[in-house]
Backbone bond lengths (Angstrom), bond angles and torsions (degrees), N, CA, C in turn:
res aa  C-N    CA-C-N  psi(-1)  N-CA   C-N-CA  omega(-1)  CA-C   N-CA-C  phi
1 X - - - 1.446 - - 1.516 109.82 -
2 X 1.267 100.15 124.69 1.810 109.57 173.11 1.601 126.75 -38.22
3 X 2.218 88.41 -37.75 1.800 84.50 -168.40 1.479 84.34 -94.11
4 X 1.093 170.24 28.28 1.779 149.38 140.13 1.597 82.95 -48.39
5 X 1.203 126.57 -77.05 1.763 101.73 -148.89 1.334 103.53 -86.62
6 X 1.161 132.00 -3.62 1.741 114.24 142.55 1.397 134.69 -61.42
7 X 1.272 113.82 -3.09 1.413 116.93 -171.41 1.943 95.81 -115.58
8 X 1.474 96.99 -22.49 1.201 103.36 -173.30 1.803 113.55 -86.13
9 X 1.273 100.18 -66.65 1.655 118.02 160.42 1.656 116.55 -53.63
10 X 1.368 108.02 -72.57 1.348 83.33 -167.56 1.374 123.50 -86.42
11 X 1.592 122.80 -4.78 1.427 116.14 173.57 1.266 99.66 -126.91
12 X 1.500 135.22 47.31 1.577 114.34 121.11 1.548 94.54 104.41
13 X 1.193 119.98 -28.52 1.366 122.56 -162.85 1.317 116.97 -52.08
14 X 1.511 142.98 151.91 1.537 137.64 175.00 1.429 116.42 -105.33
15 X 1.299 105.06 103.65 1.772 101.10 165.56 1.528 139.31 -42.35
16 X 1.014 105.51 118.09 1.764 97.26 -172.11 1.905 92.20 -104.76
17 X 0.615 94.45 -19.32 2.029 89.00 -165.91 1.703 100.71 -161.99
18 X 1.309 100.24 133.72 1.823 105.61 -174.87 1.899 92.43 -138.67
19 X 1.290 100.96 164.73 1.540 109.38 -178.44 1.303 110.98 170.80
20 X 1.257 155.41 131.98 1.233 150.61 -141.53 1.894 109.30 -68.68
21 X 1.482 89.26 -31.68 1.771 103.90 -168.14 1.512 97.05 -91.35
22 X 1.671 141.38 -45.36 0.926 130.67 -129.74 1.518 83.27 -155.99
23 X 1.672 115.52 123.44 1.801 117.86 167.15 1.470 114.72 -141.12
24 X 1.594 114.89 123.60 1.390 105.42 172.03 1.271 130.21 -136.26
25 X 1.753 123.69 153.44 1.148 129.15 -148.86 1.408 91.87 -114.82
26 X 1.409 115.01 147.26 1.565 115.48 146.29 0.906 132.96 -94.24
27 X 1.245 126.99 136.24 2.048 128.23 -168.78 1.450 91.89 -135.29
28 X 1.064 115.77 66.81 1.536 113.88 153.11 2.016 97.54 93.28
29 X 1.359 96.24 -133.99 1.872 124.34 159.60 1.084 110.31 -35.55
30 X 1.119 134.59 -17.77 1.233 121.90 -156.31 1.778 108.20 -171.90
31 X 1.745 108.81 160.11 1.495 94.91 -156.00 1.641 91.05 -118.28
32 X 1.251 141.74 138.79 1.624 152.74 143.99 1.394 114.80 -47.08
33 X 1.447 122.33 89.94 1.388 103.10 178.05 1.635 103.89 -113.98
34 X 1.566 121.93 149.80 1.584 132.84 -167.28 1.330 89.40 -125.80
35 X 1.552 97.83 144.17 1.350 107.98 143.03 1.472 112.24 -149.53
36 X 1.558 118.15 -174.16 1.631 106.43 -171.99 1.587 111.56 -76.07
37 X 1.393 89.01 177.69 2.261 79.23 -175.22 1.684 75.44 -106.41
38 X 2.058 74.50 172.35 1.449 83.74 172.89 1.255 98.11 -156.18
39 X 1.331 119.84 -174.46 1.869 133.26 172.16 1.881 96.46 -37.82
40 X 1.047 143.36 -59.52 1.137 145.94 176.67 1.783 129.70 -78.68
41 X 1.280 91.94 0.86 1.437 116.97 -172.94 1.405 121.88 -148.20
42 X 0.949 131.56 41.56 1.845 144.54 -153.90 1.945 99.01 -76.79
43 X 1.323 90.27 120.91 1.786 77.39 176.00 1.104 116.06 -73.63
44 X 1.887 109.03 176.81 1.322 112.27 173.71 1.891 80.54 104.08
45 X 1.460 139.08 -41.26 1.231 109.79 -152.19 1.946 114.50 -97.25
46 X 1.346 97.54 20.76 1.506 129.68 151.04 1.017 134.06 -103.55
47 X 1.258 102.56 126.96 1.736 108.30 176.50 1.761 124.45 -112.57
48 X 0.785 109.25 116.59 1.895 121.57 -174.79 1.657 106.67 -94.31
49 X 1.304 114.17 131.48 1.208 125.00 -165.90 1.672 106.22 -147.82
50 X 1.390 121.69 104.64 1.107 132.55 -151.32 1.824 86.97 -112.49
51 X 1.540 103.35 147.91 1.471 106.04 152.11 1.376 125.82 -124.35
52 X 1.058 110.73 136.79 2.012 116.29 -176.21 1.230 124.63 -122.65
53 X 1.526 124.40 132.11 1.211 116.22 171.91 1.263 154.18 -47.40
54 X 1.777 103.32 -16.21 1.193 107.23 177.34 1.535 95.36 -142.39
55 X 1.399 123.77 93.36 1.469 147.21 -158.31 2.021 100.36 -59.58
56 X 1.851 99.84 -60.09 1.300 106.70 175.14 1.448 120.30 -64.96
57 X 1.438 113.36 -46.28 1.502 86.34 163.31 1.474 150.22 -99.68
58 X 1.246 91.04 15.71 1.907 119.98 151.86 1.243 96.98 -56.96
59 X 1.494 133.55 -71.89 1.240 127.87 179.17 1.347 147.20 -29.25
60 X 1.839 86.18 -46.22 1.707 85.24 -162.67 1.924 90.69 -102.98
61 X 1.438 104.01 5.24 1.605 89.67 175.85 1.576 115.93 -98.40
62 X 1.341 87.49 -23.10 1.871 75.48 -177.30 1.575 103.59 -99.76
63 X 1.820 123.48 -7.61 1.644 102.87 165.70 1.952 103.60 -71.56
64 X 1.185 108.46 -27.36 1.801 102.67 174.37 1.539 104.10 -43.16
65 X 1.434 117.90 -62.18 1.151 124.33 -159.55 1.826 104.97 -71.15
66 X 1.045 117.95 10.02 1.535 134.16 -176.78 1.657 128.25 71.54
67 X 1.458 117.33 39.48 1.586 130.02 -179.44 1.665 60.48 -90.14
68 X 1.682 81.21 145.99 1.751 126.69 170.25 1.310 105.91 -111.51
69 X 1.960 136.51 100.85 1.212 163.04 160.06 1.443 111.35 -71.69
70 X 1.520 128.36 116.31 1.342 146.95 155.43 1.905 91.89 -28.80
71 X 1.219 118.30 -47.15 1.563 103.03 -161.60 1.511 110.02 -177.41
72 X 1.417 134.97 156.15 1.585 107.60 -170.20 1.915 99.82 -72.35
73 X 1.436 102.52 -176.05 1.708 104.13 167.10 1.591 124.61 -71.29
74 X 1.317 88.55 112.20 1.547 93.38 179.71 2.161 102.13 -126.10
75 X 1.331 110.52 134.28 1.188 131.14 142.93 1.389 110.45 11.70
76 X 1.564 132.34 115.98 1.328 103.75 -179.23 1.829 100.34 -99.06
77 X 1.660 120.55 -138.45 1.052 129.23 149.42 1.867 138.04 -39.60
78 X 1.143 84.08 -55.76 1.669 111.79 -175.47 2.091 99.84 -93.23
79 X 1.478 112.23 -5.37 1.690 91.74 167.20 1.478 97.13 111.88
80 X 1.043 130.08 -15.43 1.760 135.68 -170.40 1.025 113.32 -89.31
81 X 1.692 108.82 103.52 1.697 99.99 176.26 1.764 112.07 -72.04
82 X 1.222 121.24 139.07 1.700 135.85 -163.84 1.633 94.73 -164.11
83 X 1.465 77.84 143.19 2.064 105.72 170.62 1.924 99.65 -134.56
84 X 1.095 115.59 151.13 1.181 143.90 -158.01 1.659 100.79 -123.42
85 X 1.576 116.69 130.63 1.684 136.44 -173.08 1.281 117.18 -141.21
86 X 1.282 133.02 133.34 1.437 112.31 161.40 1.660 112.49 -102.91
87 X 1.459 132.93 139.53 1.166 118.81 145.58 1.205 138.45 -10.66
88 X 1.622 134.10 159.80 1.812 110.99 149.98 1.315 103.90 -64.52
89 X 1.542 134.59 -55.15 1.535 117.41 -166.75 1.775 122.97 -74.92
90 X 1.726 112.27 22.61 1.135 117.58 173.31 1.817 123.78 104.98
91 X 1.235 104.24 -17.38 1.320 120.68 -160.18 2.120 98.82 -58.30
92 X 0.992 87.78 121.94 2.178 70.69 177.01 1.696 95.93 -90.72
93 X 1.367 113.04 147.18 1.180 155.78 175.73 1.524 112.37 -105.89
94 X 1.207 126.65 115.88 1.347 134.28 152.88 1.739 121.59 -90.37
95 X 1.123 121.71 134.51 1.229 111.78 178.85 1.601 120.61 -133.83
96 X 1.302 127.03 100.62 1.651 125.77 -160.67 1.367 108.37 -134.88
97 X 1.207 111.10 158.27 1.542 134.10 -158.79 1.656 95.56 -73.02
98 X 1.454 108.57 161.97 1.600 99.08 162.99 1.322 134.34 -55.43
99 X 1.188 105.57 158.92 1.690 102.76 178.61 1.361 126.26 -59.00
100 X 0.770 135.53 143.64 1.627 132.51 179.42 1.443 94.04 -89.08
101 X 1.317 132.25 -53.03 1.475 136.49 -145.89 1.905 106.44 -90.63
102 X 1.221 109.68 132.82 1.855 125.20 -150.09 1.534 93.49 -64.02
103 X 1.209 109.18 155.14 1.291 134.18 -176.91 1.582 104.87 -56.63
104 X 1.538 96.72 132.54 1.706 106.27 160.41 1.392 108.43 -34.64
105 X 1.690 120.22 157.34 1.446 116.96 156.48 1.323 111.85 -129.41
């Protein structure tokens, strides 16, 4: 799969387990796992939405390194600065700053 070394190469991510069918990254809390699409699984119909501490220079380092961004991070509706990516195999990616607004209880 194209996006393992896009997730791997161009955003930094760490492989914990790779295999032609099944690849996964760790991002902290929680683990990224890919596999290929198929007739029952068509990509693109997942969406991954990462948050980072430093939104702008998430931005301007990995479009250097050549990730293709819908637009830089701007503010959405609701106050959330977010920028928008697709995978190579289609998958859209959201990417936004921390939350401003206090923790669930």
């Amino acid at each position: 799969m194209k996006s393992v070394a896009f997730y791997r190469d161009q955003l930094g991510l760490k492989p914990t387990f790779a295999s032609p069918q099944w690849s996964e990254f760790q991002t902290g809390a929680t683990v990224l796992a890919l596999h290929p699409a198929s007739r029952e699984n068509p990509a693109g119909l997942a969406e991954v939405a990462f948050t980072v501490p430093d939104l702008k220079g998430f931005y301007e380092t990995r479009r250097a390194a050549g990730v293709v961004f819908t637009g830089p991070p701007a503010a959405q509706e609701y106050g959330q600065p977010m920028t928008e990516m697709r995978d190579p195999d289609g998958g859209k990616i959201t990417v936004g700053a921390p939350s401003r607004w206090p923790a669930a209880k």
